[in-house]
C-alpha positions in Angstrom: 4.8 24.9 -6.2 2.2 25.4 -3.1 3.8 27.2 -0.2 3.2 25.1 3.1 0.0 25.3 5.1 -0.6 25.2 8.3 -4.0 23.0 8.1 -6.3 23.4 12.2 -7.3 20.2 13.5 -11.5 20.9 13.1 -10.5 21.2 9.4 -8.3 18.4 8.8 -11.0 16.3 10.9 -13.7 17.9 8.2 -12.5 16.4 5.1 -12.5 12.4 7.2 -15.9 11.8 7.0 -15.5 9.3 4.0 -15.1 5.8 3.2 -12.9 3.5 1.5 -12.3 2.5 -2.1 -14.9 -0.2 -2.9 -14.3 -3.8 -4.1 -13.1 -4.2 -7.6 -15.9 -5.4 -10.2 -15.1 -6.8 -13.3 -16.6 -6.0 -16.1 -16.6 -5.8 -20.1 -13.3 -4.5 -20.8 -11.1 -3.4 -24.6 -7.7 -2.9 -23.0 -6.0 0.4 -24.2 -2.1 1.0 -24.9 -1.1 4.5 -23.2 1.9 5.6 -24.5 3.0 8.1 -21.8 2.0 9.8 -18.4 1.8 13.4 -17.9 3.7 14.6 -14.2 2.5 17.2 -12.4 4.5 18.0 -9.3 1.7 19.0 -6.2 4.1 19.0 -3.5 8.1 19.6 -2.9 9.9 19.4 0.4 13.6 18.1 1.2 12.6 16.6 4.2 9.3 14.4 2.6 9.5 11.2 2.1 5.8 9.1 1.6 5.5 5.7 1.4 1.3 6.0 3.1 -1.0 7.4 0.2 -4.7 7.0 -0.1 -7.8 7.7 -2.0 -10.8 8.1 -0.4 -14.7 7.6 -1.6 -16.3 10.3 -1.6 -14.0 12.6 -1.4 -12.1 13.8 -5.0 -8.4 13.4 -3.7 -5.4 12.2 -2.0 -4.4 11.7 1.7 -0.7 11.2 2.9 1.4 10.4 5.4 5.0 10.8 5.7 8.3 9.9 7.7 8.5 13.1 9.1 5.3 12.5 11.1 3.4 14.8 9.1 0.8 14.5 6.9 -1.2 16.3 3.5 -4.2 16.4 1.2 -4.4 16.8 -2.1 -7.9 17.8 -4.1 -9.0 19.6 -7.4 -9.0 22.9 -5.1 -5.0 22.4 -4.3 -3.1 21.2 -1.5 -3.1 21.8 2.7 -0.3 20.7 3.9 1.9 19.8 6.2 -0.4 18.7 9.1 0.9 17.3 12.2 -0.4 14.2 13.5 0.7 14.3 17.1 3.4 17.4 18.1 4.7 15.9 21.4 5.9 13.0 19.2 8.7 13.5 17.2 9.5 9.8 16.5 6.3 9.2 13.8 7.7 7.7 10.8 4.3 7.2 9.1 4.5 3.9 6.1 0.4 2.6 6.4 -2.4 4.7 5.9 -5.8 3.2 5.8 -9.8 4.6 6.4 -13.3 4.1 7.1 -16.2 6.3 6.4 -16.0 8.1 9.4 -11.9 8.4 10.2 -8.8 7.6 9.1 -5.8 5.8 10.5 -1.7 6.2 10.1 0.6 3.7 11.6 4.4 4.1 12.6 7.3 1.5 11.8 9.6 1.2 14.2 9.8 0.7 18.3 7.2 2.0 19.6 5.0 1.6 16.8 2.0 4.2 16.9 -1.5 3.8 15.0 -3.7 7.4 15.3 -7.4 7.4 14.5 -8.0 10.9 13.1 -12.0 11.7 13.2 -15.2 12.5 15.0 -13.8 15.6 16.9 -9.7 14.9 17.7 -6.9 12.8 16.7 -6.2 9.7 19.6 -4.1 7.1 19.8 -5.6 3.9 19.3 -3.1 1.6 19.9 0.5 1.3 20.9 3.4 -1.5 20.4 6.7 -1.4 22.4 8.1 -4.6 21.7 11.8 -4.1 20.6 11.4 -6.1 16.8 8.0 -4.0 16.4 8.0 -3.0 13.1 4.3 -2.6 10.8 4.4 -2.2 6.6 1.0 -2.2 5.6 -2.8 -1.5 6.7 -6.2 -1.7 5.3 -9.7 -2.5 6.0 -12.4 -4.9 5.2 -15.2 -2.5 5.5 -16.3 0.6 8.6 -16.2 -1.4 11.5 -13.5 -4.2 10.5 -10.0 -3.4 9.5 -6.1 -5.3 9.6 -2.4 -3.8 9.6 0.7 -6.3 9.4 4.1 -6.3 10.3 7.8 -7.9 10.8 7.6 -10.9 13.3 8.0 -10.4 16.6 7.8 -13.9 18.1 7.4 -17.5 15.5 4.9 -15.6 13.1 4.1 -12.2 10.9 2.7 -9.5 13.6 -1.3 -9.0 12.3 -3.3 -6.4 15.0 -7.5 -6.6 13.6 -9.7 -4.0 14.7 -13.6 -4.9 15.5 -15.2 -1.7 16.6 -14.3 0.4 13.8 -10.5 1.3 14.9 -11.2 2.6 18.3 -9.3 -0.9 19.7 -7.2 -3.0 18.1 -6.2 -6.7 19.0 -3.0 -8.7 18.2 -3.5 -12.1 16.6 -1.8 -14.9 18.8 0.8 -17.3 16.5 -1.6 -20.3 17.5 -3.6 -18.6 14.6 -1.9 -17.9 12.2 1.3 -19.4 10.0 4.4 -20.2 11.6 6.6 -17.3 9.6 10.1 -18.9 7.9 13.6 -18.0 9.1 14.1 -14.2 7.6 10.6 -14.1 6.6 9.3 -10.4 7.0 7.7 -7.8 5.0 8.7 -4.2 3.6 7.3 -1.2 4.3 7.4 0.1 0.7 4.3 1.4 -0.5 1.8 -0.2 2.2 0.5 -2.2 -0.4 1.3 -5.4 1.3 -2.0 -6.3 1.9 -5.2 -7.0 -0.2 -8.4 -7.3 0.0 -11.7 -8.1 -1.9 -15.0 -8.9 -0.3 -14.5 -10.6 3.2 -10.5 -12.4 1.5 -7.3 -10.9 2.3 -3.7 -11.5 1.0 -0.7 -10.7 2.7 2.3 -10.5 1.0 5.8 -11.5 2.8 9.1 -10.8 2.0 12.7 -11.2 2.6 14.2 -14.8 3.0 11.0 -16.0 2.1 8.1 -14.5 0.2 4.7 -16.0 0.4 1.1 -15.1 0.6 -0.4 -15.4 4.0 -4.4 -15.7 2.8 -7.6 -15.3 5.1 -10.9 -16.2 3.6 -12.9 -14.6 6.3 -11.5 -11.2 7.5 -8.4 -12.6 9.4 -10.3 -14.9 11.7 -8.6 -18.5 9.7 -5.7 -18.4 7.7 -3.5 -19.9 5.4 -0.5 -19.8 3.2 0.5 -20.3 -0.2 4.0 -20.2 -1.8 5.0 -18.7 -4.9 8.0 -18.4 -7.2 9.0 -14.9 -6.8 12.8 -14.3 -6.4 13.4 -15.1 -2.4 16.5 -15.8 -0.5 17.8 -12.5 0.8 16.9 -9.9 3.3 16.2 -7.4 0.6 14.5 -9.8 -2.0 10.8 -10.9 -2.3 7.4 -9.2 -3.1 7.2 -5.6 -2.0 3.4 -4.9 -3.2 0.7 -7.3 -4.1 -2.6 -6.0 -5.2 -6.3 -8.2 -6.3 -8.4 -7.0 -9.2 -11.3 -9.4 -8.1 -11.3 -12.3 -6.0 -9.3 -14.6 -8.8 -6.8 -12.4 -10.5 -3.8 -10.4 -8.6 -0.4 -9.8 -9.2 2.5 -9.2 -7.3 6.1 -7.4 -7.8 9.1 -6.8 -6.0 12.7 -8.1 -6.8 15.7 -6.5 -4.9 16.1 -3.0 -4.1 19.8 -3.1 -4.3 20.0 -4.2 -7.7 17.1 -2.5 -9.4 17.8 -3.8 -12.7 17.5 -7.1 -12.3 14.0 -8.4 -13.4 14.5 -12.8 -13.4 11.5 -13.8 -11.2 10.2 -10.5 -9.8 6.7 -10.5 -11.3 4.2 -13.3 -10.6 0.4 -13.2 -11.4 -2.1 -15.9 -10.1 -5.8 -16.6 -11.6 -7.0 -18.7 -9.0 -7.1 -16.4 -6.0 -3.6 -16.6 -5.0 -3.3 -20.9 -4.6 -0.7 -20.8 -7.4 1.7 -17.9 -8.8 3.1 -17.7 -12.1 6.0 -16.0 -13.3 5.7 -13.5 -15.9 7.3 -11.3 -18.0 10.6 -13.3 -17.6 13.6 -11.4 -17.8 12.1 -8.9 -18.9 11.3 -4.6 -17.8 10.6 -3.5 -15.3 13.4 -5.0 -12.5 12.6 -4.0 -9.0 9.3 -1.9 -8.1 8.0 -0.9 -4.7 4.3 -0.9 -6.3 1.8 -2.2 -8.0 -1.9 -1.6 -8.8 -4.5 -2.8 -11.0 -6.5 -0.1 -12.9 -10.0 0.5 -11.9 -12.1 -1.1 -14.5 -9.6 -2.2 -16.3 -10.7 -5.9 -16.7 -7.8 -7.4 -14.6 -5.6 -6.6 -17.9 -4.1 -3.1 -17.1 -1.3 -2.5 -14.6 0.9 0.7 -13.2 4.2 -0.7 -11.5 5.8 2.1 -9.8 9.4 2.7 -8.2 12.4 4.9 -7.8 13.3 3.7 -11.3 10.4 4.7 -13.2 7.0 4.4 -14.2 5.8 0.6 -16.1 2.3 0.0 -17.7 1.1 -3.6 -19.0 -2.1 -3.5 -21.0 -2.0 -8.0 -20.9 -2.0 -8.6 -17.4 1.7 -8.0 -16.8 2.9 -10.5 -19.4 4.6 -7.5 -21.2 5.6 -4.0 -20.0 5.7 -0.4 -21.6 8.1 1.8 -19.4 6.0 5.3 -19.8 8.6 7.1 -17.5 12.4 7.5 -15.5 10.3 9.9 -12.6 10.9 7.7 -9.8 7.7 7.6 -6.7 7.5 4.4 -4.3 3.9 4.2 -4.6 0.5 5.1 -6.3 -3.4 4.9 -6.0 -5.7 5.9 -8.8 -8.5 8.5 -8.9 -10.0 7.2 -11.7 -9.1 5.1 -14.4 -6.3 7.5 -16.0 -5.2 9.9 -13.2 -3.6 8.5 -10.3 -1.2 10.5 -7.4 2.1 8.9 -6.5 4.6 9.9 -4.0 8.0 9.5 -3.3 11.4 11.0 -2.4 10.6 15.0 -1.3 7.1 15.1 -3.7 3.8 14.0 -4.1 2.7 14.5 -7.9 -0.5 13.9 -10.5 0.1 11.5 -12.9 -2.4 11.6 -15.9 -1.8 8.2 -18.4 -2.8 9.1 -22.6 
């Protein structure tokens, strides 16, 4: 186990200047069948707990941000960590973690919600929410200059703050725009992979009393929203993560977090860019999972679903599931197409799929 570093501002700042996953491209694709994941623990700490984990281009490894307001990377060279986003504030609970090429950006749940651009020479804040319901799960961006984190309602609709200028302001969408939210209609701050994007379209994915997809065709300037099937009703049911191979094919998952086992109606996959869900894998593994990612290049077929129960993998587009491991992590992002980093309760580990 790495002992804890102490990482200096100037070289935390070095290792931002680099962009963003690209858009998924589809291509000619013979779906494998691992059979297990190899777990390699990077980091242990009682008091960690990260739900904010990121790849970034150009740069071979992992970024984090956790509830303790601190943060880590992760490389082939080891790991520097903890870093401390802001040391006068000790009420950072860090769930979204986003970036451009030239910085990167955490976001705080909670009243008052905090969002930090960290680059160019220091770490600022960029924006700042007091209103008492204030409460943001997800962020991401739709390319340098353009980027969108969403939230819990605050007035009649999901709270959506866009950024123009490459995260140095950020603006929050009136309701007039956008879809009136449903009574006990939210979102969870799980794995911040609540929103999607490909191209110029987003999806959002709600949760709670009602779970839909809030969709935007044109980086959140018009928006619409679709329902879907997925298990709804309750404060703790609905999709938790949503993620789009391409601008047709995603898949969602979720279920209820207080009873993990149950898996009626907690997977749904659409093929027509998110206008109509199906349910899949019917009563079948995994129940609940805080996660969910497409592999890269893996022809819209191959899936990781990741929560504090275990590790699933779906080689068919998540109409069957092959649980790989018990290790439970509440989210993951993938380096390549067999090594990913997922983090959890007190660790942040590699996780190599043969």
């Amino acid at each position: 186990m790495n002992k804890p570093i102490i990482v200096t501002l100037a070289l935390l700042l070095l290792f931002f200047s680099c962009g963003k996953k690209e858009t998924k491209k589809e291509i000619e694709f013979v779906s494998r069948d691992f059979t297990e994941v190899e777990i390699e623990t990077l980091i242990e700490d009682s008091t960690l707990n990260v739900r904010a984990l990121e790849m970034i281009k150009g740069y071979d490894g992992a970024f984090f941000l956790a509830s303790n307001g601190k943060g880590g990377m992760i490389d082939e060279n080891g790991v520097l960590y903890p870093v401390k986003i802001d040391e006068d504030n000790e009420k950072l609970n860090f769930r979204s973690f986003a970036s451009t090429a030239d910085a990167a950006f955490g976001m705080s749940i909670a009243s008052p919600a905090f969002l930090y651009k960290i680059g160019g020479d220091e770490i600022s804040l960029v924006y700042q929410e007091d209103h008492e319901k204030a409460f943001y799960d997800a962020m991401d961006f739709w390319n340098d200059e353009e980027g969108i984190a969403i939230g819990d309602p605050t007035e009649g609709c999901m709270s959506i703050i866009v950024t123009r200028d490459g995260g140095d302001t950020w603006e929050k969408l009136p309701c007039d725009m956008l879809p009136k939210a449903k009574d006990g209609e939210a979102a969870f701050a799980a794995s911040d992979t609540n929103i999607a994007i490909v191209g110029d379209k987003t999806w959002v994915a709600t949760g709670g009393k009602a779970s839909r997809i809030l969709f935007s065709p044109d980086k959140g300037h018009t928006w619409e929203v679709f329902e879907t099937p997925i298990v709804q009703g309750l404060e703790t049911t609905g999709m938790y993560s949503v993620d789009f191979y391409d601008e047709l094919n995603g898949f969602a998952i979720g279920g209820d977090y207080t009873k993990p086992d149950d898996n009626a109606s907690n997977k749904i996959r659409t093929k027509d860019g998110g206008k109509t869900w199906e349910l899949v894998a019917q009563n079948q593994s995994p129940g609940y999972r805080s996660c969910v990612q497409y592999l890269p290049n893996g022809g819209a077929k191959e899936l990781i679903a990741i929560g504090f129960k275990g590790v699933d993998y779906s080689n068919d587009g998540g109409s069957t599931w092959k649980h790989l491991s018990d290790e439970g992590y509440y989210t993951i992002r993938f380096k390549n197409d067999s090594v990913a980093y997922a983090a959890g309760n007190k660790r942040v580990s590699k996780l190599t799929f043969k």
